[in-house]
N, C-alpha and C positions, 0 to 999 in steps of 0.2 A: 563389806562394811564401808560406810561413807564417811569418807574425813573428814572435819569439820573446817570451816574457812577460818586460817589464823587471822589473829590480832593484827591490824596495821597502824602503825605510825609513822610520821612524817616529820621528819629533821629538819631542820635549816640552817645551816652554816654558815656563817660571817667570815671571813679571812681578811683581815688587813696584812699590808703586806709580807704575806706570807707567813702569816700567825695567825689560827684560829682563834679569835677574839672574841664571839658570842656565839651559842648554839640552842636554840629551842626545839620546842617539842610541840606537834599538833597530833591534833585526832581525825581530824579534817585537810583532804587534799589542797582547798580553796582558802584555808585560814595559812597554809603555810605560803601558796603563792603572796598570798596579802602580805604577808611580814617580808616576804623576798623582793616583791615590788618595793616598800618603802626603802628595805635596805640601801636598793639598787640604786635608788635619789642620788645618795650621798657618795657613791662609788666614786675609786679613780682607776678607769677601766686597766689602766697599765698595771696596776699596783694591788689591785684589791677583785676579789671573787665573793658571790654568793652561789649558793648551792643548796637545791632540794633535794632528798633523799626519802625512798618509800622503804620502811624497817618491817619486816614483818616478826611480830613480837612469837617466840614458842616454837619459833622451828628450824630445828637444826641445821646445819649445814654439811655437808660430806666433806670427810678428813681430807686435806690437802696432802 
């Protein structure tokens, strides 16, 4: 039986200093670098992170 290829999305997380401040949601790999690019303008590299993350939506993870 063939699997089907899960649902992906794509996060983007803001962190001001050290508090996650904004987080979106893409559908698209290229739409989230876009919003982490602009984020990144405004950065103070000591203080503040952004972050992409690929979510894949429906599939379990094995129990820790």
């Amino acid at each position: 039986m063939k699997r089907e290829k899960p649902d992906v999305v794509w996060v983007v997380v803001l962190v001001i200093s050290g508090i996650p401040d904004s987080v979106e949601v893409y559908r698209d790999r290229k739409s989230a670098l876009a919003r982490e690019k602009v984020w990144r303008r405004d950065l103070r590299p000591d203080y503040d992170e952004v972050g992409v993350f690929e979510v894949e939506i429906g599939v379990q993870t094995p129990d820790c």
